[in-house]
MMTF fields as JSON, N, C-alpha, C and O atoms, coordinates in Angstrom:
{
  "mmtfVersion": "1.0.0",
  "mmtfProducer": "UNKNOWN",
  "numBonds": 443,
  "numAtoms": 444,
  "numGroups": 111,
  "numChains": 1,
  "numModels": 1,
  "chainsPerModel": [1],
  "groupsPerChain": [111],
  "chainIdList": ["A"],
  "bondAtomList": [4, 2, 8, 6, 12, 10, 16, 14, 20, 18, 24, 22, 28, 26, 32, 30, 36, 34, 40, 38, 44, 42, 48, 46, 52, 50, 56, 54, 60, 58, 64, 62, 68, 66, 72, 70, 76, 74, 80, 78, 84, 82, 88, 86, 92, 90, 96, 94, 100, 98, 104, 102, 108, 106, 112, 110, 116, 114, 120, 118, 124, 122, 128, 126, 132, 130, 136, 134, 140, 138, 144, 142, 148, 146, 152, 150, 156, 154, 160, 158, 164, 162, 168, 166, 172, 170, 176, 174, 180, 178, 184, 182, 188, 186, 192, 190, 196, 194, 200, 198, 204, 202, 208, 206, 212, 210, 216, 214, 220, 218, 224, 222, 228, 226, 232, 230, 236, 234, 240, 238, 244, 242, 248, 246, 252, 250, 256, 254, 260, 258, 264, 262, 268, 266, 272, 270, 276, 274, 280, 278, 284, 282, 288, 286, 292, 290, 296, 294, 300, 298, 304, 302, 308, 306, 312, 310, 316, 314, 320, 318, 324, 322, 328, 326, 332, 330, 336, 334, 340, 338, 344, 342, 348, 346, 352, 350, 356, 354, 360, 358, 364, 362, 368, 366, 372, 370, 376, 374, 380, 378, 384, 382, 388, 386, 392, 390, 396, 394, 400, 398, 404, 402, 408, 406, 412, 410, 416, 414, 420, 418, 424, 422, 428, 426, 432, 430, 436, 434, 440, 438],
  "bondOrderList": [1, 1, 1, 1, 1, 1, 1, 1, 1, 1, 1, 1, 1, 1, 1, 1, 1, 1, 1, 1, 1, 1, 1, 1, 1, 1, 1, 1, 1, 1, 1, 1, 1, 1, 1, 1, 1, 1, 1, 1, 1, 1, 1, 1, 1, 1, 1, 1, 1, 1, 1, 1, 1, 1, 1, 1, 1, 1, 1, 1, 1, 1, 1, 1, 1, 1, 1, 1, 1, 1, 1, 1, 1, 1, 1, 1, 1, 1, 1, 1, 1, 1, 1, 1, 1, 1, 1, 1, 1, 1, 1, 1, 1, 1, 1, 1, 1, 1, 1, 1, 1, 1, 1, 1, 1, 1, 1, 1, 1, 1],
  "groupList": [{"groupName": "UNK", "atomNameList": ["N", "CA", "C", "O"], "elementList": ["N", "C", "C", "O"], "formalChargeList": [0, 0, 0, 0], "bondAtomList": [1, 0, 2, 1, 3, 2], "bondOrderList": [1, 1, 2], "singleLetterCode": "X", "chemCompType": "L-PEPTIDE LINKING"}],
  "groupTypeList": [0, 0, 0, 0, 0, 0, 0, 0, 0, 0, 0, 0, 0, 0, 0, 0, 0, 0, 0, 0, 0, 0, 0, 0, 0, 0, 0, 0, 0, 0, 0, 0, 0, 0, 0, 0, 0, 0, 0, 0, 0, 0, 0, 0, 0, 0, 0, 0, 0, 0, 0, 0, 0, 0, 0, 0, 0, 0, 0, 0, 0, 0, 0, 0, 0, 0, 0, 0, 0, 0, 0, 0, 0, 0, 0, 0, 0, 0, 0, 0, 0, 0, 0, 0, 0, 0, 0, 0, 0, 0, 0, 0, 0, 0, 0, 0, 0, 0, 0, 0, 0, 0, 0, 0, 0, 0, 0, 0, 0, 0, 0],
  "groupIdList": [1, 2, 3, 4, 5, 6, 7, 8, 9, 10, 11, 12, 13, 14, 15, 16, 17, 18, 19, 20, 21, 22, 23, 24, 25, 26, 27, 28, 29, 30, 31, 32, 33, 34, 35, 36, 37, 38, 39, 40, 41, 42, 43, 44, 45, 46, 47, 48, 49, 50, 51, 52, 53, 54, 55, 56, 57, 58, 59, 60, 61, 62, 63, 64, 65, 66, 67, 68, 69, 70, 71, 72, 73, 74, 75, 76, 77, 78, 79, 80, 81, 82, 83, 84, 85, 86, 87, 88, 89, 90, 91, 92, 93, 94, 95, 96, 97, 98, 99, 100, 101, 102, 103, 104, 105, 106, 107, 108, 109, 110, 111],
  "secStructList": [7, 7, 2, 2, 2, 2, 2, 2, 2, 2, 2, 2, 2, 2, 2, 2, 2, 2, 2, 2, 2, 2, 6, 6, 1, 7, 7, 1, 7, 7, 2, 2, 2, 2, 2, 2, 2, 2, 6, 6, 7, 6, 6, 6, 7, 7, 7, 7, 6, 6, 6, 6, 6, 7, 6, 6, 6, 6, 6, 1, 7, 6, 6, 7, 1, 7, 2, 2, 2, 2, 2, 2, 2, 2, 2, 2, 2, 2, 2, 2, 2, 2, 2, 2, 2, 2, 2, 2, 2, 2, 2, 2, 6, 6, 6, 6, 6, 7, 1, 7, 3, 3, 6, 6, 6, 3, 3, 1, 1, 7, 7],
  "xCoordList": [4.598, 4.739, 5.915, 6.974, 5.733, 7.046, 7.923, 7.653, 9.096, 10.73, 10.336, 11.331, 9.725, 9.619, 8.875, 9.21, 8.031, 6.763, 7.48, 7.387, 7.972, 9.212, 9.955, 9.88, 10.63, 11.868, 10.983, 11.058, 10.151, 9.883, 9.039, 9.574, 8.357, 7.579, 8.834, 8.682, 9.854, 10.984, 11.512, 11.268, 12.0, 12.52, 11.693, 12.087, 10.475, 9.546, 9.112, 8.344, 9.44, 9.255, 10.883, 11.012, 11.909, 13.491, 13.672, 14.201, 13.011, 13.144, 11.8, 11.837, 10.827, 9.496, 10.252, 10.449, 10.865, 11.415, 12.5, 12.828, 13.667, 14.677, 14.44, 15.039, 13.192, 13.181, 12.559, 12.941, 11.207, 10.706, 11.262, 11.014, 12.085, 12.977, 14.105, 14.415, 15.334, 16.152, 16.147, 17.198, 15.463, 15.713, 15.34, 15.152, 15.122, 15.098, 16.278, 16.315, 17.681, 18.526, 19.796, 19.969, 20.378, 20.77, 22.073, 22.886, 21.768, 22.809, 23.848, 24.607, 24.092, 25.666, 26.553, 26.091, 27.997, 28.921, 29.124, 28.983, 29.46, 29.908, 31.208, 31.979, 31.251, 32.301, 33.87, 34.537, 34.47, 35.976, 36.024, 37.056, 34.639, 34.651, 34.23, 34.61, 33.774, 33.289, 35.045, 35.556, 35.306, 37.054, 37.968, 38.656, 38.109, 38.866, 38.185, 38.683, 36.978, 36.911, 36.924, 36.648, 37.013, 37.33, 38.765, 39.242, 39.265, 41.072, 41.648, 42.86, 41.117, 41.461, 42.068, 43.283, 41.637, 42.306, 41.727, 42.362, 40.398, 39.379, 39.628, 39.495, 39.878, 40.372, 41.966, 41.945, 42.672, 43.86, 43.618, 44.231, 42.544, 41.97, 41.489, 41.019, 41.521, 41.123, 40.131, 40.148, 39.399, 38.544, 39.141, 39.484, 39.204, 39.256, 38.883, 37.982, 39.624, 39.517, 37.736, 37.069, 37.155, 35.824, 34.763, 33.598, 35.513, 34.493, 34.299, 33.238, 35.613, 35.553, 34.509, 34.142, 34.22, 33.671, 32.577, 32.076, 31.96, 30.868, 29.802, 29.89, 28.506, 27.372, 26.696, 26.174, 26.641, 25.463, 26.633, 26.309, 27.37, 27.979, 27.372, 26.553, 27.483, 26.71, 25.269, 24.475, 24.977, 23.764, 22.896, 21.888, 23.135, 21.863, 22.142, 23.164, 21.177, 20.845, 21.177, 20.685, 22.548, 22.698, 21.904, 21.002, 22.239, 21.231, 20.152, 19.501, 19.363, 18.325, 18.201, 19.147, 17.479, 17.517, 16.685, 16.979, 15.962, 15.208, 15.733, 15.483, 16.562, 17.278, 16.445, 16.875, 15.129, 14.011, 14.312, 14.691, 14.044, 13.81, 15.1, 15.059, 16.724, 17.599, 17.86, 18.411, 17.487, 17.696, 17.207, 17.965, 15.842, 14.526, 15.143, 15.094, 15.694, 15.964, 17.255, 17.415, 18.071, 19.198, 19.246, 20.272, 18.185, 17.867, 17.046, 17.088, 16.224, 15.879, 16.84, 17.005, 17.406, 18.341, 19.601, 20.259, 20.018, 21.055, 20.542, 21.059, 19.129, 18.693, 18.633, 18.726, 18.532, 17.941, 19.419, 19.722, 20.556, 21.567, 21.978, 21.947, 22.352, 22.474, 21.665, 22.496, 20.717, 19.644, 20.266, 20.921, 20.151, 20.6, 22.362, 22.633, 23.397, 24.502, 24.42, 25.043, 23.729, 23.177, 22.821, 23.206, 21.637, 20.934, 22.421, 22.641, 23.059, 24.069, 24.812, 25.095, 25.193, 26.286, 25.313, 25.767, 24.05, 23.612, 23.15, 22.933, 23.087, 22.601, 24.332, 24.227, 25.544, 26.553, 27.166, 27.769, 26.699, 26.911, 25.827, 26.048, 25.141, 23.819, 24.127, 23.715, 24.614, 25.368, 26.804, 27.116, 27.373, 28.78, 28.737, 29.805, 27.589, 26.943, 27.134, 27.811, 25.893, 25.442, 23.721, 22.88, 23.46, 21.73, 21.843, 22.863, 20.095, 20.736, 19.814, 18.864, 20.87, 19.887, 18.869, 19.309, 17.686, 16.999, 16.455, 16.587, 15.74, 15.597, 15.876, 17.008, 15.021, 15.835, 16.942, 17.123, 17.933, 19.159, 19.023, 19.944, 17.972, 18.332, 18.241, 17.674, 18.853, 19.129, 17.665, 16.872, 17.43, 16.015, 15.066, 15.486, 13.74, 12.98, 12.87, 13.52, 12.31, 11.907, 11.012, 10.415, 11.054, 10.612, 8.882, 7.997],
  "yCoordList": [-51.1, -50.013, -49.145, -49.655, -47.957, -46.877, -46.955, -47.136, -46.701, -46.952, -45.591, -45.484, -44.802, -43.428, -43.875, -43.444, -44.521, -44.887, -46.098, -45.982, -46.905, -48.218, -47.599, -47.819, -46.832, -46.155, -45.39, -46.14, -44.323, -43.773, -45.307, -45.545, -45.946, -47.23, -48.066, -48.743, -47.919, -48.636, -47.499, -47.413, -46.895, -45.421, -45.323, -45.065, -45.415, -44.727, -46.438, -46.33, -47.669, -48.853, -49.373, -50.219, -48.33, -48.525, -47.529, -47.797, -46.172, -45.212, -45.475, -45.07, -46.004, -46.665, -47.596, -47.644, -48.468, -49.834, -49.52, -50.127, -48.651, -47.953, -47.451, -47.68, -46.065, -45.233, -46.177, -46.075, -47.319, -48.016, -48.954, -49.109, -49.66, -50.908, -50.632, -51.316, -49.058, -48.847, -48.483, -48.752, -48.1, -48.226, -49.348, -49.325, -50.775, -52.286, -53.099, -54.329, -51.947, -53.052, -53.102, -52.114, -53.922, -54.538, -53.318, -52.624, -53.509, -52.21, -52.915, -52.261, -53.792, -54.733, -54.645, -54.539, -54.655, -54.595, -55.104, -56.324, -54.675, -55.616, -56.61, -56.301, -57.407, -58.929, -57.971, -58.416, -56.966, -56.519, -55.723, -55.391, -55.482, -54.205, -55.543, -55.444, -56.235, -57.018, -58.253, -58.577, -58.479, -58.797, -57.731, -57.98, -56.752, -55.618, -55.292, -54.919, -55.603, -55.168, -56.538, -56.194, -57.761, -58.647, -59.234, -60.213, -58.417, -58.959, -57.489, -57.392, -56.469, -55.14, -54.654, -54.597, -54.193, -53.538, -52.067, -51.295, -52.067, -51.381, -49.684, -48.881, -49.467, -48.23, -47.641, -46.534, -48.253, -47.878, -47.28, -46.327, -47.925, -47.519, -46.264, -45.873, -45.336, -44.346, -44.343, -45.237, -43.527, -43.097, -42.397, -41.215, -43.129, -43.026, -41.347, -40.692, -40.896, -39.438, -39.465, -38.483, -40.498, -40.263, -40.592, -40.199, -41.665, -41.675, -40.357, -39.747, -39.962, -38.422, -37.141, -36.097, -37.779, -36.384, -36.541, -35.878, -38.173, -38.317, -37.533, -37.139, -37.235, -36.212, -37.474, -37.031, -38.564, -39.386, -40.104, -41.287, -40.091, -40.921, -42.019, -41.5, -43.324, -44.3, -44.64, -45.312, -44.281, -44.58, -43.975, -44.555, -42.518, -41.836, -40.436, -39.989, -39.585, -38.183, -37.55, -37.704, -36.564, -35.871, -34.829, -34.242, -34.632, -32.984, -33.454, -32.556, -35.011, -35.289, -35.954, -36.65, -35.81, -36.461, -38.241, -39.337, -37.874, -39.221, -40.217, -40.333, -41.244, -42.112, -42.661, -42.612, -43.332, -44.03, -43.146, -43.59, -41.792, -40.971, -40.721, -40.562, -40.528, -40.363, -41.272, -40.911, -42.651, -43.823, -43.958, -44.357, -43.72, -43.611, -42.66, -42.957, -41.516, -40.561, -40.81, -40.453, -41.453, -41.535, -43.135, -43.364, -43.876, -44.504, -43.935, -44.472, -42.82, -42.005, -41.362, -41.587, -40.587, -39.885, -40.372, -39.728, -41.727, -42.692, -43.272, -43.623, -43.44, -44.204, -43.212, -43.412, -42.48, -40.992, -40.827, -40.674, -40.836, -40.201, -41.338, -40.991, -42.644, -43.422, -43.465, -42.979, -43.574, -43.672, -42.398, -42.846, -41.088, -40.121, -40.214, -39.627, -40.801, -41.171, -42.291, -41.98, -43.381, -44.437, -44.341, -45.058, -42.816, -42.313, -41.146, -40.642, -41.034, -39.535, -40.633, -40.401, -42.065, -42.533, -43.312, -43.204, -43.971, -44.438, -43.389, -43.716, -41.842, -41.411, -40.621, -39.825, -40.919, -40.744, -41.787, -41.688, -42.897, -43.858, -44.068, -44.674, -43.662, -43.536, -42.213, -42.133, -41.7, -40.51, -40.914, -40.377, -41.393, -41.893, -42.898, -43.356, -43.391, -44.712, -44.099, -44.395, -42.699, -42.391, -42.674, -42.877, -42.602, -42.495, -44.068, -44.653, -44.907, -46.489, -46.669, -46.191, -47.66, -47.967, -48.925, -50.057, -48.946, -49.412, -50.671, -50.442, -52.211, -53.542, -52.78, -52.866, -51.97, -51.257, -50.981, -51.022, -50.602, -50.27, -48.558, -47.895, -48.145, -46.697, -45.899, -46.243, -45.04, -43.985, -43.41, -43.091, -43.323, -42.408, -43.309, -44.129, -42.975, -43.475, -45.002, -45.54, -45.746, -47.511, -47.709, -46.814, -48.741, -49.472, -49.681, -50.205],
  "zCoordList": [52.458, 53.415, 52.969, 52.603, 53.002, 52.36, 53.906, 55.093, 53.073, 53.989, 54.821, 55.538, 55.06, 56.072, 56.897, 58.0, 56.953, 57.687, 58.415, 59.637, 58.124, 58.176, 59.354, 60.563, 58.698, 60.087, 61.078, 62.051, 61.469, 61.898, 62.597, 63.68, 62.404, 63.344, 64.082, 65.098, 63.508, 64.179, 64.952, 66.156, 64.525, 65.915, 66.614, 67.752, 66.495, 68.045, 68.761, 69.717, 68.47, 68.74, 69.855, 70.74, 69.202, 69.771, 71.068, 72.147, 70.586, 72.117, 73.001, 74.163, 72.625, 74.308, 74.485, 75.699, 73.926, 75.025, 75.238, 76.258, 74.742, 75.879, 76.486, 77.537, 76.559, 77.469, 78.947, 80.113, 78.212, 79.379, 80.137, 81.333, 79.435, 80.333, 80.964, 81.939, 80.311, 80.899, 82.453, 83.034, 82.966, 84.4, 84.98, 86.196, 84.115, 85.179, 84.713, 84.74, 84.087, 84.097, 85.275, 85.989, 85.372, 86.463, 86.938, 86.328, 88.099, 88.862, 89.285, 90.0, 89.136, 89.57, 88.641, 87.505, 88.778, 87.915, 87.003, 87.084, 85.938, 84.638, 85.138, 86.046, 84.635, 84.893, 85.007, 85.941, 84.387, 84.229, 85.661, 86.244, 86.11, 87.393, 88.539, 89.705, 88.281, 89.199, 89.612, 90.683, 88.59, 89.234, 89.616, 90.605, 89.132, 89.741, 91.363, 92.425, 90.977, 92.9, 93.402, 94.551, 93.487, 94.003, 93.939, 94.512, 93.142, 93.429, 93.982, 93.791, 94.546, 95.458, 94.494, 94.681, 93.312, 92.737, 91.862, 91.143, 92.228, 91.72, 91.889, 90.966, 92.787, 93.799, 92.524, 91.985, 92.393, 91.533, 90.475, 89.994, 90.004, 88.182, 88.242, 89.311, 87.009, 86.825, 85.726, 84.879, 85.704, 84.383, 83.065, 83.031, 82.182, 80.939, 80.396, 80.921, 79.429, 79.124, 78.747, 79.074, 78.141, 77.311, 78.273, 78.221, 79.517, 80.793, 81.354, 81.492, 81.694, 82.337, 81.789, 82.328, 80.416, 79.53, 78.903, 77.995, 79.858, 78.708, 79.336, 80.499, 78.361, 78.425, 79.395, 80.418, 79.282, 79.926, 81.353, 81.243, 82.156, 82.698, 83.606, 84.364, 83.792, 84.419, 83.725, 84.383, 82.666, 82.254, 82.852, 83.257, 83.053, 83.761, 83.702, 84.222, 83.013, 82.805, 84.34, 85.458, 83.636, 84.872, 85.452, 84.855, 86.549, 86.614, 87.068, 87.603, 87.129, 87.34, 89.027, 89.397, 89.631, 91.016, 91.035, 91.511, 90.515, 90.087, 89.599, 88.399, 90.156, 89.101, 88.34, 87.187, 88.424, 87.757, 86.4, 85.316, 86.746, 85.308, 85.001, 83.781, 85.503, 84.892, 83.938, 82.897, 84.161, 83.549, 82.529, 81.645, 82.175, 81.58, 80.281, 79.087, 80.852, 79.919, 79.024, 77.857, 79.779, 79.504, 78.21, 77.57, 78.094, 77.078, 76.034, 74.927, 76.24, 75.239, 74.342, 73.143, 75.046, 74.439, 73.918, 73.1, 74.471, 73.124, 72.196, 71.136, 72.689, 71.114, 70.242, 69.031, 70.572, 69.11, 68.824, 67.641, 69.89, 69.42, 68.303, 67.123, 68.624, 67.583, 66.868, 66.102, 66.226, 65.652, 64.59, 63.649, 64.633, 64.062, 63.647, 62.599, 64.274, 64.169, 62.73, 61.714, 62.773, 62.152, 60.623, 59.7, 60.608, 59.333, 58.873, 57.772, 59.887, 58.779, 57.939, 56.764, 58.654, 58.278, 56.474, 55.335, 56.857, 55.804, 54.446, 53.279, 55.172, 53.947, 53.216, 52.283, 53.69, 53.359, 52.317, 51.248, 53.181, 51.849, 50.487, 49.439, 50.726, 49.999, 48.754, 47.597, 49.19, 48.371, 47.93, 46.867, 48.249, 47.757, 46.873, 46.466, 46.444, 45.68, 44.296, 43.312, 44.743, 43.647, 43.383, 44.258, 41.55, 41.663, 41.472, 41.108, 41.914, 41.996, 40.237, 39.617, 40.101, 38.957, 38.563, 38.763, 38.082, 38.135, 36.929, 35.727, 37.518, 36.322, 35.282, 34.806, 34.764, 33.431, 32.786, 31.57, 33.902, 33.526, 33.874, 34.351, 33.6, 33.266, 34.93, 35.967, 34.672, 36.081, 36.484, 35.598, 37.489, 37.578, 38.59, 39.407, 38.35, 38.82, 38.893, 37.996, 39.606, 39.601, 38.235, 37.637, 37.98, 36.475, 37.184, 36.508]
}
C-alpha cells in the first residue's frame, strides 16, 4: 500500500472517531480540579495566559449552541490541527536528513 493512501486512511480513521466519540467523554473534572474543588480552593485559581486565549476552550467549538456538535467539532478540528502540526514537523525533518540513500548506496530512486 503507498504511504499517501496509508496516511490519508489513517487521518480520516483519527477525525470520524474524534469527531464521533468526542462528545461521550466524561464531563467531570480531571483529578487536579477535582481536589482543588474539594479542598475550597478552586475559586482562587485563575486561568492560565494559553487557557485564556485558546481558539477551542473546554473542549468545545465556540460560537456553537449545540454542545453535542460543539464537542463533535471541536475533535475534528484538533485532530487535523495536530495531524497537520505532526506532517510540518516530519516533513522538516525529512528535509534536514537530506536525499535517503538507497541498498545500493547510491542517492536517488529505491533499488
Amino acid at each position: 500500500m503507498k504511504t499517501t493512501v496509508l496516511v490519508a486512511v489513517g487521518l480520516a480513521l483519527a477525525v470520524g472517531l474524534a469527531t464521533a466519540v468526542s462528545p461521550f467523554a466524561s464531563g467531570s473534572p480531571d483529578g487536579l480540579e477535582k481536589v482543588a474543588e474539594d479542598q475550597g480552593f478552586l475559586d482562587r485559581g485563575g486561568l492560565h495566559a494559553v487557557q485564556e486565549g485558546s481558539p477551542i476552550p473546554d473542549y468545545a467549538f465556540p460560537g456553537i449552541e449545540n454542545e453535542f456538535l460543539a464537542t463533535g467539532l471541536a475533535g475534528f478540528v484538533g485532530t487535523l490541527v495536530v495531524f497537520a502540526l505532526g506532517y510540518l514537523v516530519a516533513l522538516g525533518l525529512t528535509r534536514l536528513r537530506g536525499p535517503r540513500e538507497t541498498r545500493t548506496g547510491r542517492q536517488g530512486t529505491p533499488a
